[in-house]
C-alpha positions as CSV (number, residue, x, y, z in Angstrom):
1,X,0.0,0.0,0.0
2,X,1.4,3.6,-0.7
3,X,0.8,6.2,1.6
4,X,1.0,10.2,0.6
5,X,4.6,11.0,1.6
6,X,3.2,14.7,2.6
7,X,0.1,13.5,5.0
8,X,-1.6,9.8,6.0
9,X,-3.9,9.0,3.4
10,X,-3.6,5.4,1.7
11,X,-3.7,5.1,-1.7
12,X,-7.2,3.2,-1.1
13,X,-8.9,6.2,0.5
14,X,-12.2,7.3,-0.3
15,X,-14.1,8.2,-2.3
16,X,-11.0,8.8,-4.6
17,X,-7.9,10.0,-4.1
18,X,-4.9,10.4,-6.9
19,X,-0.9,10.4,-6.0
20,X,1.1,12.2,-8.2
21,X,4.9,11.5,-9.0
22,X,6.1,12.5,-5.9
23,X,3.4,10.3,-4.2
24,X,1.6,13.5,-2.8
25,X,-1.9,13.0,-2.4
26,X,-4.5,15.0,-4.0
27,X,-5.9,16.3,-1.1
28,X,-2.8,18.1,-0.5
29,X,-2.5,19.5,-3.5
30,X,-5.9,20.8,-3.1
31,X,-4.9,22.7,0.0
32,X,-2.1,23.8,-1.5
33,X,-3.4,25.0,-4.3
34,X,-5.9,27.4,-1.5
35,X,-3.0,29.0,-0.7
36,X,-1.5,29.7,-3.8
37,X,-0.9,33.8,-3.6
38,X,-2.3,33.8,-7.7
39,X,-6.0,32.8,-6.3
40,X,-7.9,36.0,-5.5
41,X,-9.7,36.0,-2.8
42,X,-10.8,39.3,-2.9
43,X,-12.4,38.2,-6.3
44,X,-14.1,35.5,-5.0
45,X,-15.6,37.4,-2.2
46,X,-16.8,39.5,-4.3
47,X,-18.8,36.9,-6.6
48,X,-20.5,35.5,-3.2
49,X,-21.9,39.3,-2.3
50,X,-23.1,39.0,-6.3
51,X,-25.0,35.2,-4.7
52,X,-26.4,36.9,-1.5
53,X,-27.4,40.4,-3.1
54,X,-29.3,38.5,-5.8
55,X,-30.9,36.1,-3.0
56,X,-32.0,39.2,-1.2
57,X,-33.8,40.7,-4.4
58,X,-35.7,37.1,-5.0
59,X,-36.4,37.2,-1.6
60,X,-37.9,40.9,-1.6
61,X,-39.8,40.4,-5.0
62,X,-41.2,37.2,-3.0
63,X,-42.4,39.0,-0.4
64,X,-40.2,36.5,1.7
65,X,-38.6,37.2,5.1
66,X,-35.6,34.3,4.9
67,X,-33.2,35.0,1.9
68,X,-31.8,31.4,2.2
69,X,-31.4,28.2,4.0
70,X,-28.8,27.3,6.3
71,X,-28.6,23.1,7.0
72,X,-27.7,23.3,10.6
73,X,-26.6,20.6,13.1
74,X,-24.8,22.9,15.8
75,X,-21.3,22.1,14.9
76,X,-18.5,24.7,14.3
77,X,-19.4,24.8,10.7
78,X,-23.3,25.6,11.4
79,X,-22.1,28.7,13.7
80,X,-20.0,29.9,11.3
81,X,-22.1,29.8,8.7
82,X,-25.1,31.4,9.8
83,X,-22.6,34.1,12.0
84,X,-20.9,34.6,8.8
85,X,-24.4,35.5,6.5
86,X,-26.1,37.6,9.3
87,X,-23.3,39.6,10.5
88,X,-21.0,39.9,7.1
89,X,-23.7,40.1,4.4
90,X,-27.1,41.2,6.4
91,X,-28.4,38.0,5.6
92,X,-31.9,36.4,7.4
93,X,-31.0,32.7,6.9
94,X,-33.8,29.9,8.0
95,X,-32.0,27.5,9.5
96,X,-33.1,24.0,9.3
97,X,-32.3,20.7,11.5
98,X,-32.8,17.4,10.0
99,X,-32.6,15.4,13.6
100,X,-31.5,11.9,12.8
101,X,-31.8,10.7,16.6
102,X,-28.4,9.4,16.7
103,X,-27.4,13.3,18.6
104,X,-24.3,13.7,21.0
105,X,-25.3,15.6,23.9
106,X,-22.8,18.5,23.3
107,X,-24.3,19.0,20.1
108,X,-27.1,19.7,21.5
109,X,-26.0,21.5,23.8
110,X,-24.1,23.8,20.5
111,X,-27.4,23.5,18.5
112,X,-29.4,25.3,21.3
113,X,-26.0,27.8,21.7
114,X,-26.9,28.0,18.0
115,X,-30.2,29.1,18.1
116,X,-30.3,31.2,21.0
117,X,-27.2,33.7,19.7
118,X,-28.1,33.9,16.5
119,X,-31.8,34.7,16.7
120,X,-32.6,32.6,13.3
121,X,-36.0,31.1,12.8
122,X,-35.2,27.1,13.0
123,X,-37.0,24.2,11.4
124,X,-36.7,20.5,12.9
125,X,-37.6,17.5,11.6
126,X,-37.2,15.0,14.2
127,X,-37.1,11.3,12.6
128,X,-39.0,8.4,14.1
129,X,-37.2,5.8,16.1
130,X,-38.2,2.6,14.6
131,X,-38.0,4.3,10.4
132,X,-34.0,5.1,11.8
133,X,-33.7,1.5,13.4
134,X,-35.0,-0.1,9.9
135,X,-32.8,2.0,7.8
136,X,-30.1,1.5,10.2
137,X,-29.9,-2.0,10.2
138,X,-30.7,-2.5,6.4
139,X,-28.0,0.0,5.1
140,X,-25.6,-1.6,7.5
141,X,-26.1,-5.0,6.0
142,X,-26.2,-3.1,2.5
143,X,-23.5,-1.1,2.3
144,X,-21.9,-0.9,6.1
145,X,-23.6,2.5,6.6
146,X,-25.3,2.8,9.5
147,X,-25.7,6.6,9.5
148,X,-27.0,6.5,5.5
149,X,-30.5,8.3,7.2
150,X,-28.6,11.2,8.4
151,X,-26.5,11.9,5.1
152,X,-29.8,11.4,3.0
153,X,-31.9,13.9,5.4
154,X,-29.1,16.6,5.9
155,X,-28.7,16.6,1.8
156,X,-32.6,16.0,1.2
157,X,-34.8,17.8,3.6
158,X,-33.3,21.3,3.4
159,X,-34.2,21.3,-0.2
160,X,-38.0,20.3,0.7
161,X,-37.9,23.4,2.9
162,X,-36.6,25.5,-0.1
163,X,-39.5,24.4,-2.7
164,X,-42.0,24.8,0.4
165,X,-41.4,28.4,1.1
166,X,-39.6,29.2,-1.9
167,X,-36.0,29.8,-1.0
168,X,-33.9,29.8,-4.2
169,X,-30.4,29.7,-1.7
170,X,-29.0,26.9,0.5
171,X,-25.8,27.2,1.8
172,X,-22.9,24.8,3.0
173,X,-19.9,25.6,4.6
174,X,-17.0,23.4,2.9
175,X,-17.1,20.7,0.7
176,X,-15.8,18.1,2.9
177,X,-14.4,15.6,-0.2
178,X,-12.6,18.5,-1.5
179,X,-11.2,19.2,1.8
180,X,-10.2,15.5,2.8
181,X,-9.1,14.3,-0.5
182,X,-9.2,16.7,-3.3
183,X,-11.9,14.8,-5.4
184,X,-12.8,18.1,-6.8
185,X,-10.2,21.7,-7.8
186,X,-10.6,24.7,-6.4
187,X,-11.3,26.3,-9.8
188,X,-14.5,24.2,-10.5
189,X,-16.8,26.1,-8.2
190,X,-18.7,23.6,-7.3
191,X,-22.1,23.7,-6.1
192,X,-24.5,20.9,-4.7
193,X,-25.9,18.3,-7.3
194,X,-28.8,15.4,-7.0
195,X,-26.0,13.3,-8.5
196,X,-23.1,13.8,-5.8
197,X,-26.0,13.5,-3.0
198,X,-26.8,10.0,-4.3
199,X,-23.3,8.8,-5.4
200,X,-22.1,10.4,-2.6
201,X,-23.9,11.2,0.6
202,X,-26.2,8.1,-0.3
203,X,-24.3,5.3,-1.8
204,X,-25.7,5.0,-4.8
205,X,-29.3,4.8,-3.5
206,X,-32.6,6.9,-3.6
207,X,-35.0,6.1,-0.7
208,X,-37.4,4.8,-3.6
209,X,-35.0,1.8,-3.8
210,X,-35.2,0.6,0.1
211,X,-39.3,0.1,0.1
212,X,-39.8,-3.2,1.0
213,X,-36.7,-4.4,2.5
214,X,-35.9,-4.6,6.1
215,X,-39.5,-3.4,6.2
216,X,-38.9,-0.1,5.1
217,X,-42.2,1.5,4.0
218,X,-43.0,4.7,2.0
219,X,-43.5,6.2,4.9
220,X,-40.5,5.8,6.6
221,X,-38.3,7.2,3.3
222,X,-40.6,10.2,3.2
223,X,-38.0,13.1,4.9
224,X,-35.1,11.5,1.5
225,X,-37.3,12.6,-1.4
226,X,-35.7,14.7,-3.3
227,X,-38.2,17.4,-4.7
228,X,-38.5,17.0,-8.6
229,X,-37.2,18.8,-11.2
230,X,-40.2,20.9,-12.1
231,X,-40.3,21.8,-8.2
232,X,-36.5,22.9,-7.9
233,X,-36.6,24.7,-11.4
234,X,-39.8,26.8,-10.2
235,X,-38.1,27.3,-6.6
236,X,-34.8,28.5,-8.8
237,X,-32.9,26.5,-5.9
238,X,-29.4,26.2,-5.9
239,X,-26.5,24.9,-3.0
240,X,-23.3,26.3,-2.8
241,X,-20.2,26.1,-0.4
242,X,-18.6,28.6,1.5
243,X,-15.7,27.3,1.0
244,X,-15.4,28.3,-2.6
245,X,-15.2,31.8,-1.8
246,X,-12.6,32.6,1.0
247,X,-9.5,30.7,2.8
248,X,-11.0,28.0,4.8
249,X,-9.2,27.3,8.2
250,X,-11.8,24.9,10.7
251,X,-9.5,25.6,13.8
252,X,-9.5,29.8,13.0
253,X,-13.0,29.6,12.6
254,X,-14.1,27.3,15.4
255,X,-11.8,29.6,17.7
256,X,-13.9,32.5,16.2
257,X,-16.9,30.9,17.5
258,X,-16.2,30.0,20.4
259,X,-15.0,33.6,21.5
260,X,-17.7,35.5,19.4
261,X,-20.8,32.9,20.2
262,X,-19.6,30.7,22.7
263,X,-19.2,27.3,20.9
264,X,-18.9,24.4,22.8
265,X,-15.5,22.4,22.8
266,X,-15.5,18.9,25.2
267,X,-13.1,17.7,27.5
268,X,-13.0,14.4,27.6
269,X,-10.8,12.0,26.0
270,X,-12.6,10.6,22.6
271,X,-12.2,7.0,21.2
272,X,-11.1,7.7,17.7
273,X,-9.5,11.0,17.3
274,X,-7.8,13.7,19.1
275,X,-9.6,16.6,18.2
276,X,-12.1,17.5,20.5
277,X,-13.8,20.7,19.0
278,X,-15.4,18.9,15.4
279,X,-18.2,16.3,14.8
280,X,-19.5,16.8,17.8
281,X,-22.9,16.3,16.9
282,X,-23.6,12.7,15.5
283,X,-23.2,10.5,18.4
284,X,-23.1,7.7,15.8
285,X,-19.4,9.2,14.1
286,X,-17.8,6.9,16.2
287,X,-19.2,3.7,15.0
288,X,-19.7,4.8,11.3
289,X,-15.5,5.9,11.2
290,X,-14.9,2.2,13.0
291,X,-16.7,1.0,9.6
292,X,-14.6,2.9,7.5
293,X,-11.4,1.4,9.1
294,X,-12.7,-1.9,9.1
295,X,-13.2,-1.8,5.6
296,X,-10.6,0.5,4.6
297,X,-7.7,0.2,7.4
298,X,-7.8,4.1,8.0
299,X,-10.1,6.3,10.2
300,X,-11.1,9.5,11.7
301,X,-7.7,10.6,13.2
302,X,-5.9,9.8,10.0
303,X,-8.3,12.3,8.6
304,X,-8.3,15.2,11.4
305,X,-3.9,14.4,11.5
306,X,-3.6,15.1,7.9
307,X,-5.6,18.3,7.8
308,X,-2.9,19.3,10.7
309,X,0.2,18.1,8.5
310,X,-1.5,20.2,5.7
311,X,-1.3,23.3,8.0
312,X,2.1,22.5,9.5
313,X,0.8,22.6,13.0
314,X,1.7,18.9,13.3
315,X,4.9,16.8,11.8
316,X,4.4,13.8,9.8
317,X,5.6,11.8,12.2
318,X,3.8,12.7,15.3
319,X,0.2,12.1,13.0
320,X,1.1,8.6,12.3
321,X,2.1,7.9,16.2
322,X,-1.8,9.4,16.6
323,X,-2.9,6.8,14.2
324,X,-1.3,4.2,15.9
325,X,-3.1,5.1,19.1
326,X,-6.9,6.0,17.7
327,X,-7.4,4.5,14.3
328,X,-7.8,0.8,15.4
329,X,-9.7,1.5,18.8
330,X,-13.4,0.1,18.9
331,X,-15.8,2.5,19.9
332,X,-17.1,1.9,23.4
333,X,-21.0,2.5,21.7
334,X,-20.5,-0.2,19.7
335,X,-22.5,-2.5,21.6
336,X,-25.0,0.1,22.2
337,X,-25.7,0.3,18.7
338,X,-25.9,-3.3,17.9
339,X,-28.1,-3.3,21.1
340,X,-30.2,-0.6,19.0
341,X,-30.3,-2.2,15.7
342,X,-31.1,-5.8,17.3
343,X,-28.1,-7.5,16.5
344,X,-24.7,-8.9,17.9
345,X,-21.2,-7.6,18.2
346,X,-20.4,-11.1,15.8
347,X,-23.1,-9.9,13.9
348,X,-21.7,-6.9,13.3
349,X,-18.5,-7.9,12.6
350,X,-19.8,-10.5,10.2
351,X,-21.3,-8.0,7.9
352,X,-18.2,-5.9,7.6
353,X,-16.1,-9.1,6.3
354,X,-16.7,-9.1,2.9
355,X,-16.7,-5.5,2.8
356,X,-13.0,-5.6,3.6
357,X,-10.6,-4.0,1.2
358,X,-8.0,-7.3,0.6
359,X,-5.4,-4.5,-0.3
360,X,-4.9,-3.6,3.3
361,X,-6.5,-7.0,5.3
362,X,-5.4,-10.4,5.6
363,X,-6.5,-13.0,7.8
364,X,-4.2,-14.8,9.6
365,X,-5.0,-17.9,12.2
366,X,-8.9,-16.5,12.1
367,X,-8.0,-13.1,13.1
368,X,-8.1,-10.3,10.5
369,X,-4.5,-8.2,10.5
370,X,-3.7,-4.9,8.4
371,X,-0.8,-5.5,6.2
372,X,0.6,-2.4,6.4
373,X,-0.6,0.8,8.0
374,X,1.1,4.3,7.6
375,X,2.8,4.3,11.1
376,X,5.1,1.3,10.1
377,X,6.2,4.1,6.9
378,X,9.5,5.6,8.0
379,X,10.8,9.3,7.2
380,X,12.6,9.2,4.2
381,X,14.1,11.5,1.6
382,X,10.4,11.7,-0.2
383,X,9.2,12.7,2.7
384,X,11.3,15.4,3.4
385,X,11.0,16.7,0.8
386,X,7.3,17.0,0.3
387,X,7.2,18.4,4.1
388,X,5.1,21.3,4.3
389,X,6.3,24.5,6.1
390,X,6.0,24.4,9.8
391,X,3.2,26.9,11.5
392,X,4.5,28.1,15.4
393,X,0.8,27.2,16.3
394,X,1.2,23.5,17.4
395,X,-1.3,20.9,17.6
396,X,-0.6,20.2,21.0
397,X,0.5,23.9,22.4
398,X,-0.7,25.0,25.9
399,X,-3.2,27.4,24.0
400,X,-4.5,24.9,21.5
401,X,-5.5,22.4,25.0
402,X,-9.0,23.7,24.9
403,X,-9.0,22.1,20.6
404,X,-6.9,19.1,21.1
405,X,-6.9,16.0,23.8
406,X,-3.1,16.0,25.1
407,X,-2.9,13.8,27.9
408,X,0.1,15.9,29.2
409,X,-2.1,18.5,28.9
410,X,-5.9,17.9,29.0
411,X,-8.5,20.1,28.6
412,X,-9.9,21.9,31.6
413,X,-13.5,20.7,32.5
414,X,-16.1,22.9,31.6
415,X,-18.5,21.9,34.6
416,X,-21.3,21.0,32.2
417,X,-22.0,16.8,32.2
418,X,-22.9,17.3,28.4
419,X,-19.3,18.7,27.6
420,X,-17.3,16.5,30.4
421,X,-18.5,13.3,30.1
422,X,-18.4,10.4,27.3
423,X,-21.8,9.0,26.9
424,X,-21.7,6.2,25.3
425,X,-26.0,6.7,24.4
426,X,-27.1,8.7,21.9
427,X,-29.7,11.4,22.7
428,X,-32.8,11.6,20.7
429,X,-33.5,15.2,21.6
């Protein structure tokens, strides 16, 4: 297996990801190319007031009070966002919670921070138990996705809300494949299709395709309909990212939010990554990245230590020590969801072995081994050379403790059960 001799991706990383001739990933190139001095940001600034000026005359000619939509789960991004279209561009963004039950306290918690600072009308639509336990289990056995509800609604149900009050904006803060492993370049600008929600976000599938198995009914795919075309040409609906338009930089912009609105950070120690200020809303992140490494051999902290690389707040080597101590861990909800989803731990294990990528597992005396993994890679003269310039803000600093879970370090308690503690349950509401 090659591994990007800049961050930690695999060669097998998904959903695609291309190495060059100095075995540099394309998601480094991508973030590279973000910083190239030749791209004007100014310029592209400039074309987003063009978006949000013309989404304030539709909305005025309308006679509607909400110029767009925000999708909003009360993570980092969501304050960001909707702090970013209020207070830079005048904006009176709808926000909109699809509530796929599987919610981590603290993001609740954040989600009601949300709502309260920034004053924005919110709509919820809270999905039914059993239709999530039915999807659950059936996209598990399917495609080892539990979580496949929560992609479909976030992508879906924010686009019923346009055509139903006639919106013509919705608005995403980065595109998170572009981010992770440059699938798309910065110069294609692009914006939210039906096609990348299905390929994407929802495997290849339209709710349409699930009634009648795992006794999925019409009525439990009814929140994953995607409006049709007459519907989204008459609403004039379109989706575009943030990210497009101006430097994107997660930790500068949680940081912002946590001094300007008071986002949440946790303090406790998590099972598959060190960062401790993202994803804090889907309870179910753990289990669904466990999935990704069972198949794939690489997980969440392989993701969250190559963004640091990228931004030379963290070496090389210290990310794949990180790996070493996060990727492999089992979740401690594992059982919990299988508990959920009426099934085994074997059970559950059992589904994800033929989903295993034989490029990175073998099995050896009935026990399933990686064959490589990027921490065995040593530092060579690749390596070196495709370093990226070191940042004096460090991963691990004294000031970043409050971002990052250093055990030499750890984050002081914030005195809140929702923020201090691991639950191991998701919260419905």
């Amino acid at each position: 297996m090659r591994y990007c001799k800049r961050c930690l991706y695999p060669e097998n990383a998904k959903p695609t990801i291309i190495f060059d001739d100095e075995c540099v990933c394309s998601g480094c190139r991508y973030h590279e190319s973000r910083q190239k001095l030749e791209i004007n940001w100014a310029e592209r600034e400039k074309m987003l007031e063009e978006i949000v000026d013309e989404a304030k005359k539709m909305a005025k000619k309308r006679g509607n009070s909400h110029d767009c939509i925000i999708p909003v789960s009360g993570g980092k991004d969501s304050h960001f966002q909707v702090w970013k279209l209020k207070h830079k561009y005048g904006m009176n963004p709808l926000l909109v919670f699809f509530n796929h039950a599987f919610n981590q306290p603290a993001g609740l918690r954040n989600l009601e921070n949300l709502a309260a600072k920034s004053g924005c009308d919110l709509i919820t639509y809270n999905a039914g138990l059993d239709s999530v336990r039915r999807l659950s289990r059936h996209m598990l056995e399917t495609v080892g996705d539990l979580t496949w509800h929560y992609h479909a609604g976030i992508r879906t149900f924010p686009f019923q809300v346009a055509v139903q009050h006639n919106i013509p904006l919705i608005v995403w803060g980065e595109h998170g494949f572009a981010e992770l492993t440059g699938i798309v370049s910065l110069e294609d600008f692009v914006e939210f299709t039906r096609w990348t929600r299905k390929e994407h976000d929802m495997r290849g599938y339209e709710p349409e395709d699930l009634i009648g198995k795992g006794g999925i009914t019409r009525g439990d795919i009814h929140p994953y309909i995607y409006p049709t075309d007459e519907q989204i040409q008459q609403t004039e609906v379109r989706g575009i990212y943030l990210s497009n338009f101006f430097y994107w930089d997660a930790k500068q912009q949680g940081e912002l939010m946590i001094k300007e609105w008071g986002f949440n950070t946790v303090s406790f120690k998590r099972d598959r990554t060190f960062n401790i200020y993202a994803k804090l809303d889907d309870h179910a992140n753990d289990v669904h990245d466990y999935l990704k490494y069972l198949k794939f051999g690489y997980g969440r902290t392989t993701d969250d230590a190559s963004m640091e690389i990228r931004h030379g707040r963290l070496t090389r080597e210290e990310g794949q020590e990180l790996v070493k101590e996060y990727d492999a861990t089992e979740p401690s909800s594992l059982g919990y969801y299988c508990e959920f989803l009426g099934i085994t731990k074997k059970h559950f294990y059992d589904l994800v072995e033929p989903m295993r990528d034989p490029k990175i597992w073998e099995k050896k005396n009935g026990e399933w081994v990686v064959k490589d993994a990027v921490w065995m890679q040593p530092t060579d003269d690749a390596v070196e050379k495709a370093r990226p310039p070191q940042s004096a803000d460090r991963t691990f600093s004294p000031a970043n403790r409050h971002l990052y879970y250093n055990p030499a370090l750890p984050p002081l308690p914030k005195g809140d059960p929702a923020l201090d503690q691991k639950s191991i349950h998701f919260k419905v509401m």
